[in-house]
C-alpha positions as CSV (number, residue, x, y, z in Angstrom):
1,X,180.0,199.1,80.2
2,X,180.0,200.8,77.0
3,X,179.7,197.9,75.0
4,X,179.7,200.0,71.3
5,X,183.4,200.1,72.5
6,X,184.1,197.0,72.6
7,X,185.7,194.2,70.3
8,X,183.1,192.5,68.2
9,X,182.2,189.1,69.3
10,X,180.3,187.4,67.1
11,X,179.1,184.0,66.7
12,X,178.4,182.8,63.1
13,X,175.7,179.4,62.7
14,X,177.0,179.1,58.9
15,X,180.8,179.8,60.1
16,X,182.2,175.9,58.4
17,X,184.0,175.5,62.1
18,X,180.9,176.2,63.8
19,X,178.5,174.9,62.0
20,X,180.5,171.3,62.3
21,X,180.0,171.8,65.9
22,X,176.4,173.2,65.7
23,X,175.0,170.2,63.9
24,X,176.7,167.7,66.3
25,X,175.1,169.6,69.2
26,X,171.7,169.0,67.2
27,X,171.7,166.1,65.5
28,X,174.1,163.4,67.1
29,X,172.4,160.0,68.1
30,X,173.9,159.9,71.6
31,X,173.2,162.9,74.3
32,X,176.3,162.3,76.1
33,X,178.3,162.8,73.3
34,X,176.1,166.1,72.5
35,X,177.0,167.5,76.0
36,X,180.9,167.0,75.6
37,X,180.7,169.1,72.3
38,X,178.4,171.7,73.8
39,X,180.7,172.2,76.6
40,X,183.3,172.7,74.7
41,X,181.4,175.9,73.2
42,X,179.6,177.2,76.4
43,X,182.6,176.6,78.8
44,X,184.7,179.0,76.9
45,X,181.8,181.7,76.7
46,X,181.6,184.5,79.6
47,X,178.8,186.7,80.2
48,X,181.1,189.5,78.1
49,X,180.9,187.4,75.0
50,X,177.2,186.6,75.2
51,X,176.3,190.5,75.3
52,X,178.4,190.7,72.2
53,X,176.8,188.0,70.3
54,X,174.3,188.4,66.8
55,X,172.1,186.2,65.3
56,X,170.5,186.4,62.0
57,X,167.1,185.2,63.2
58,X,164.7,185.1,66.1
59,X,164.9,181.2,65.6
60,X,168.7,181.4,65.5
61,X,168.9,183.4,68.9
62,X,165.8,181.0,70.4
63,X,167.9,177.3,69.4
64,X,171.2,179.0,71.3
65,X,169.3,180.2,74.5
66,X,168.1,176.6,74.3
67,X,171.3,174.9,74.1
68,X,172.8,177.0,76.5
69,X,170.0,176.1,78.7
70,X,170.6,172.2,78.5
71,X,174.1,172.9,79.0
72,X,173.8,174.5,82.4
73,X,170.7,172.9,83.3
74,X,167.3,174.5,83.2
75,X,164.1,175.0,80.9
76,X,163.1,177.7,79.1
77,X,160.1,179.5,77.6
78,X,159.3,182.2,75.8
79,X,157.9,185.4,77.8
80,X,157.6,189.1,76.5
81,X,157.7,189.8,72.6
82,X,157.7,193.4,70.6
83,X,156.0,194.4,67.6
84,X,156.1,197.2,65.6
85,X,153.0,198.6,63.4
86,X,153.3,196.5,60.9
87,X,153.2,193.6,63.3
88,X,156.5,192.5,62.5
89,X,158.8,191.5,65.4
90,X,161.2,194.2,66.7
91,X,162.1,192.1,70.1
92,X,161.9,188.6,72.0
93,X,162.3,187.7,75.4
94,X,162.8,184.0,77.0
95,X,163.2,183.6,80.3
96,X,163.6,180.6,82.9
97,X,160.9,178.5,82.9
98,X,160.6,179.0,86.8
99,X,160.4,182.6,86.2
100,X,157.5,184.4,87.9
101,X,155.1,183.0,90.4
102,X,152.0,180.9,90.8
103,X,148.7,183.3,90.6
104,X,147.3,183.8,94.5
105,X,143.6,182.2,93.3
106,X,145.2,179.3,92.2
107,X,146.6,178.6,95.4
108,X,144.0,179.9,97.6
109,X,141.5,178.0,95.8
110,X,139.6,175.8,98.5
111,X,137.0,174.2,95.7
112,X,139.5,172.5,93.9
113,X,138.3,169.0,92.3
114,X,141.3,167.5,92.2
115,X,145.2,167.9,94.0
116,X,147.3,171.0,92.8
117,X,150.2,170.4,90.5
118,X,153.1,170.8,92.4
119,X,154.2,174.6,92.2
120,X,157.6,175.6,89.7
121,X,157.8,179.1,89.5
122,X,159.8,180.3,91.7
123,X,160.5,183.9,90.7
124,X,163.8,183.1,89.0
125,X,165.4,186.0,86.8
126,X,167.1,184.4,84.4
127,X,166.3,186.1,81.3
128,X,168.0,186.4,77.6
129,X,166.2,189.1,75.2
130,X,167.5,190.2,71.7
131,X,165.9,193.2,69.7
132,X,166.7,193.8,65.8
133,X,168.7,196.2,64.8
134,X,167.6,197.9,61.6
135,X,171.7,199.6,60.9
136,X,173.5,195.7,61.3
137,X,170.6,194.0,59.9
138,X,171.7,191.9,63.0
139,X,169.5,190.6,65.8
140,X,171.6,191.9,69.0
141,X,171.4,190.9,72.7
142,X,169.7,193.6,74.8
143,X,169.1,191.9,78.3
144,X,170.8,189.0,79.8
145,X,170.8,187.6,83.4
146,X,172.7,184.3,84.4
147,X,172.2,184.0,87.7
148,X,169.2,181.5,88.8
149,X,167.8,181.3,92.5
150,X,167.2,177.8,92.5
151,X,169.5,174.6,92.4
152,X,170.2,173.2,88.2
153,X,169.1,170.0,87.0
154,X,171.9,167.5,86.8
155,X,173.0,166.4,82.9
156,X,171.4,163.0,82.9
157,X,168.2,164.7,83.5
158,X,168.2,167.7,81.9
159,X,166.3,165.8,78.5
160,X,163.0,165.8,80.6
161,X,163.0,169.5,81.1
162,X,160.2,170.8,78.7
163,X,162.2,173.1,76.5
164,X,164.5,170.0,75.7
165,X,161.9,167.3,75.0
166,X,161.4,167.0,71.1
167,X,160.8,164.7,69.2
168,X,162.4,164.0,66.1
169,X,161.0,163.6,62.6
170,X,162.5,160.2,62.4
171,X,160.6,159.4,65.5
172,X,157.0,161.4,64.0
173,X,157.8,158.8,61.0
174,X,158.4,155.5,62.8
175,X,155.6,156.6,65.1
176,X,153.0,157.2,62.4
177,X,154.2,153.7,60.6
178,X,153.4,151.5,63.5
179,X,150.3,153.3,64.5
180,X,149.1,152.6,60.6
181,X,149.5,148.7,61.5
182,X,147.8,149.0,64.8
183,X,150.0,149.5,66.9
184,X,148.9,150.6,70.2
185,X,151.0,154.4,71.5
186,X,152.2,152.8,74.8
187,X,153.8,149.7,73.1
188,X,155.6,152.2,70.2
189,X,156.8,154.0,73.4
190,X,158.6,150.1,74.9
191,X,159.7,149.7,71.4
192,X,161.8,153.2,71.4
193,X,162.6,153.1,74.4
194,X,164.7,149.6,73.7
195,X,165.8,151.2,70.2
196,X,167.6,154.1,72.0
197,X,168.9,151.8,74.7
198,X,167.1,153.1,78.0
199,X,164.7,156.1,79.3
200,X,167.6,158.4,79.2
201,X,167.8,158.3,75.5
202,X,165.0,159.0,73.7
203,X,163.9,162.4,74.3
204,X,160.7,162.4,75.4
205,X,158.2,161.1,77.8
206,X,155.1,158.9,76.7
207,X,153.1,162.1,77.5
208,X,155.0,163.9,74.6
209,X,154.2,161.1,72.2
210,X,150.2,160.5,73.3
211,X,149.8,164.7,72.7
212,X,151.5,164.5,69.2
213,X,149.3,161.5,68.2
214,X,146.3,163.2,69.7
215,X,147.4,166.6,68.0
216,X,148.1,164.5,64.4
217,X,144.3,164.0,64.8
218,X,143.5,167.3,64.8
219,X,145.0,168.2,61.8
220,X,143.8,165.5,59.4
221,X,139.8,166.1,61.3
222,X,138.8,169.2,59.5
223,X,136.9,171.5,61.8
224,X,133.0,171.1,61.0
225,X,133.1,167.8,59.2
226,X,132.3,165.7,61.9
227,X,129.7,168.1,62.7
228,X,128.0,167.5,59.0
229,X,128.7,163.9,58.8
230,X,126.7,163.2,61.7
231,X,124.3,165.9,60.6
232,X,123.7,163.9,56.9
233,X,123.2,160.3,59.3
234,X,120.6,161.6,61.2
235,X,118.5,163.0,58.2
236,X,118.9,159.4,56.3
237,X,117.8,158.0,59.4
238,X,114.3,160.4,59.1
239,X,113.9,159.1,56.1
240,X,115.1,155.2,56.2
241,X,113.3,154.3,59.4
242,X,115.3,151.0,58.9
243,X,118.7,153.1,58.5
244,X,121.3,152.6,61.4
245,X,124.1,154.7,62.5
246,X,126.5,154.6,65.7
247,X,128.8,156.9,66.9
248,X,131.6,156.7,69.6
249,X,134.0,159.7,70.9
250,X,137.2,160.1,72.6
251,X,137.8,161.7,76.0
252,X,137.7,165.0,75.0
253,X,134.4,164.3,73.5
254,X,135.7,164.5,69.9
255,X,134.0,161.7,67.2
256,X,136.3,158.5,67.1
257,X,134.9,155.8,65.4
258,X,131.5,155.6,63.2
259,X,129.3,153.0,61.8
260,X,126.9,153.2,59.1
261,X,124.2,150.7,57.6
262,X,121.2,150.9,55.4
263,X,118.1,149.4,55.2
264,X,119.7,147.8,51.6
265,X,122.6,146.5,52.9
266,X,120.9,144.9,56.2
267,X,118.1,143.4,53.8
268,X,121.2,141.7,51.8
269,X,122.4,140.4,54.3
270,X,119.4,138.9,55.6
271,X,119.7,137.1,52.9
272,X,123.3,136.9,51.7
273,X,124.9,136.9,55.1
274,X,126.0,133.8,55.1
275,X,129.9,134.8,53.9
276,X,131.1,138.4,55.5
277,X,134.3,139.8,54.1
278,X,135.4,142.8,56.8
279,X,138.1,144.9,54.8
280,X,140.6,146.9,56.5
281,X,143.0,147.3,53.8
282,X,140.9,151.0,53.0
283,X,142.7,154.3,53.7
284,X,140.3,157.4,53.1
285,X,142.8,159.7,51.3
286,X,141.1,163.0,53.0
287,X,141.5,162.0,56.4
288,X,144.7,159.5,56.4
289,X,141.9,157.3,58.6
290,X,141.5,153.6,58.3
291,X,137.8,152.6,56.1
292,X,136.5,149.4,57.0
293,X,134.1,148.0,54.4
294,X,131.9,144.6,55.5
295,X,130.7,143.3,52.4
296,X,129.5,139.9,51.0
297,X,128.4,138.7,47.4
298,X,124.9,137.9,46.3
299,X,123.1,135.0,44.0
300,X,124.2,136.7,40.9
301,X,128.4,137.0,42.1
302,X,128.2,140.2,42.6
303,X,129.5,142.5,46.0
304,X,127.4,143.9,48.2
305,X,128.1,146.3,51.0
306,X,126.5,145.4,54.5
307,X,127.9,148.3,56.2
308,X,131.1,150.9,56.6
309,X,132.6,152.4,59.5
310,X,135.4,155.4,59.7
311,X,137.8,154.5,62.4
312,X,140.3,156.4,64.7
313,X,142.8,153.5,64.4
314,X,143.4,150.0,63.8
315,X,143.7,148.9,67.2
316,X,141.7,145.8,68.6
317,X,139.6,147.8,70.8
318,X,138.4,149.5,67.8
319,X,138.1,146.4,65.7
320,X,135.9,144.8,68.3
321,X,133.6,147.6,68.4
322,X,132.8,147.6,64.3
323,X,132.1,143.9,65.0
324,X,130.1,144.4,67.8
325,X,127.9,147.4,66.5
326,X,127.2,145.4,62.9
327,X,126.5,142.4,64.8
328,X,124.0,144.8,66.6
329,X,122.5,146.5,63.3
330,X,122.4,143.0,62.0
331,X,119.7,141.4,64.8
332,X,122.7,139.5,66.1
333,X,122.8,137.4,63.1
334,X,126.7,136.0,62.6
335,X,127.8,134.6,59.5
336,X,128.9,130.9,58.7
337,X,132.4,132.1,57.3
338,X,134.3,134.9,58.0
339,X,137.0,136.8,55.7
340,X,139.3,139.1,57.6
341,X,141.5,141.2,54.9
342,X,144.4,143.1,57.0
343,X,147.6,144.9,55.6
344,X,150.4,145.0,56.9
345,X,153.6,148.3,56.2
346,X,157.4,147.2,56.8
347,X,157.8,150.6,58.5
348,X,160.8,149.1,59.8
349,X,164.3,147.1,59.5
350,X,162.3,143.5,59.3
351,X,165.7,142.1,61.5
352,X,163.9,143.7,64.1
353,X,162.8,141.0,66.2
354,X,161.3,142.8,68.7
355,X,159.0,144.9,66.2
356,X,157.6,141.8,64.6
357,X,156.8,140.1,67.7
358,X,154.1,143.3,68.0
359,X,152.9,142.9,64.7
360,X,152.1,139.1,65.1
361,X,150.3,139.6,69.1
362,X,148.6,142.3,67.4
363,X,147.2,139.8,64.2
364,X,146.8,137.1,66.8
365,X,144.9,139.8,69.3
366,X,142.4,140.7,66.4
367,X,141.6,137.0,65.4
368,X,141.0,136.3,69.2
369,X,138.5,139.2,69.3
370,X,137.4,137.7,65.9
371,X,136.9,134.1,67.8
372,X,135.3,135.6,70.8
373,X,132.7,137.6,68.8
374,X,132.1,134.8,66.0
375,X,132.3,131.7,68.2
376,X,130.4,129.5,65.2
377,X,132.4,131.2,62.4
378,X,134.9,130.0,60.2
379,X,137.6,132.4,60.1
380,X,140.2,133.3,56.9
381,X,142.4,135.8,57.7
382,X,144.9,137.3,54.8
383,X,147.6,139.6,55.3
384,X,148.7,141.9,52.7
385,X,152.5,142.5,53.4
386,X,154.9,144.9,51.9
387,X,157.8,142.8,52.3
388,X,159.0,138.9,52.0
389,X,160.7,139.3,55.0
390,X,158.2,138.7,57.0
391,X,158.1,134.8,55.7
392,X,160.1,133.5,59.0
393,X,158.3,134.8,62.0
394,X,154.7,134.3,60.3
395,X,155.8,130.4,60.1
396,X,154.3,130.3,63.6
397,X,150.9,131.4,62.6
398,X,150.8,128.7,60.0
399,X,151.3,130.6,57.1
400,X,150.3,128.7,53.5
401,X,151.5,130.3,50.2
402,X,153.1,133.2,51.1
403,X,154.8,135.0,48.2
404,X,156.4,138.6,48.5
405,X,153.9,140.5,48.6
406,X,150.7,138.3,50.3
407,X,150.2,135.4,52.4
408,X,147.0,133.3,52.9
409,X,146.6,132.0,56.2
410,X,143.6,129.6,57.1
411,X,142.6,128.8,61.1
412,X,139.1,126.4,61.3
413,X,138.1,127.3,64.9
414,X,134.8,125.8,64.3
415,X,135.9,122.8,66.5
């Protein structure tokens, strides 16, 4: 086919008519309603058109291989890609994501330690590659297959396939709000799962959302710092026989959670240890991680420190282990009276019953670890909230002057 011949088919993202149709492919709340649209794009295109069309970017011509991909029904990842010598991009294949086939020694391999994922490649040829040229300033289709040797994915699956799973910076946001309050990933997943109305909606698995959370860690743990803050403990530890330090890490054997005390602060509160405050309301602004400061006050009225731990999160599991490790560096001396200082974000619509029912087990799951762990202590717990909202549903956990922006709320478990 001599395609220079041919009529020029293009397809413009700005176009206004396009681009109305574009942005409801990408942006509408309801998938259904983005597969009607989409059709009535990829129906009318034939394998002519395609080899006709021009994109203005690599990321242009990636987003439409994409959507036609969730349109007929498979994945797709990205394979072969062309440089020139000054490393800038000349071409870009994708192809289906069961292109190619598993590698002989991973099947053959008797010593495995654990089962074999189940195998996906099944040499399927599906392939869409574009390459720039320099005359258009266009990026122009040089290889296209449509054909696939393997049955599609029906519509109302096609949102698990791995090229289509994203989630959304709305989501990232509201994800990043409740885990600031606590909240623990698999419960965020229930909760948006009964926001978008079912499985089928939300556009991701809880797989997705436990690598972006673990991946968000990353980021905000710069690389060595760990490394020298543990580094910096141990040598205060040389020199303050009576200095204590505890460490825990993750699964991948990254630091998680770390406690620090001195021989100062455990001599106060030998003596001043009557009255613990344990402060949670402490963000470090390097690290976006939560600072929990146990203080107390001596015979002149004046705060004292008894210890400090960096934490991964604000969960109960995590909250239960600062108690437990200063209850360790402290001989296993508890105090009389215990202050618990917690804040509380309105990261979302307060009418949202559902949410603040998580918020109050999660207050109620801390004080229990509290009560477990302090079984002779007083307990005042105060919540810091962001909103007055919150004045109903706290009414259960017998809430005393609440205004609208704190609440004070007093439980004597002492017996």
């Amino acid at each position: 086919m001599d395609k220079g011949k041919e009529k020029e088919f293009i397809i413009d993202l700005n176009d206004e008519d396009f681009d109305y149709q574009y942005d409801s492919i990408v942006k509408t709340e309801s998938d259904e309603e983005a597969i009607l649209v989409s059709d009535k794009i990829f129906n009318d295109l034939t394998i002519e058109d395609i080899w006709k069309m021009e994109f203005s970017s690599v990321e242009e011509a990636e987003e439409f291989y994409n959507l036609f991909a969730k349109v007929t029904g498979f994945s797709v990842r990205k394979d072969d890609v062309k440089r020139d010598k000054n490393q800038n991009i000349v071409s870009r294949k994708w192809v289906c994501s069961k292109e190619g086939y598993r590698h002989r020694v991973c099947l053959e391999n008797e010593n495995r330690k654990r089962e074999p994922k189940a195998v996906t490649r099944v040499g399927c040829e599906a392939t869409f590659r574009i390459g720039f040229n320099k005359q258009m300033n266009k990026w122009v289709v040089k290889e296209f297959m449509a054909d696939h040797n393997h049955p599609l994915v029906e519509q109302k699956n096609v949102q698990f396939l791995r090229s289509h799973r994203v989630i959304k910076n709305a989501d990232k946001a509201q994800l990043n709000a409740m885990r600031s309050v606590g909240i623990g990933t698999s419960q965020i997943v229930d909760y948006m799962v009964q926001q978008s109305g079912g499985y089928n909606n939300v556009g991701f698995t809880k797989k997705d959302l436990y690598n972006h959370v673990d991946a968000d860690r990353r980021v905000h743990l710069r690389d060595g710092d760990a490394e020298g803050a543990l580094a910096y403990l141990c040598g205060k530890s040389e020199m303050d026989p009576s200095f204590y330090y505890k460490y825990n890490v993750d699964e991948d054997n990254h630091l998680a959670n770390l406690f620090w005390a001195d021989s100062t602060s455990k001599l106060d509160y030998s003596c001043f240890g009557d009255v613990l405050a344990f402060d949670t309301t402490y963000w470090t602004n390097a690290y976006k991680k939560p600072l929990v400061i146990l203080v107390g006050i001596n015979h002149h009225h004046q705060t004292i420190v008894f210890g400090s731990a960096l934490l991964v999160d604000e969960s109960v599991s995590t909250y239960t282990w600062v108690l437990e490790t200063f209850l360790d560096a402290m001989n296993n001396k508890k105090p009389l009276f215990l202050l618990l200082l917690m804040g509380i974000k309105q990261c979302v619509k307060p009418s949202r019953g559902y949410f603040q029912t998580l918020v109050i087990d999660y207050v109620l799951g801390i004080f229990n670890a509290m009560h477990s762990l302090m079984s002779m202590s007083k307990i005042l717990l105060i919540i810091f909230l962001s909103a007055c909202s919150w004045k109903a549903p706290l009414k259960n956990l017998n809430v005393h002057g609440m205004t609208c922006w704190k609440c004070l709320i007093f439980m004597d478990i002492s017996g």
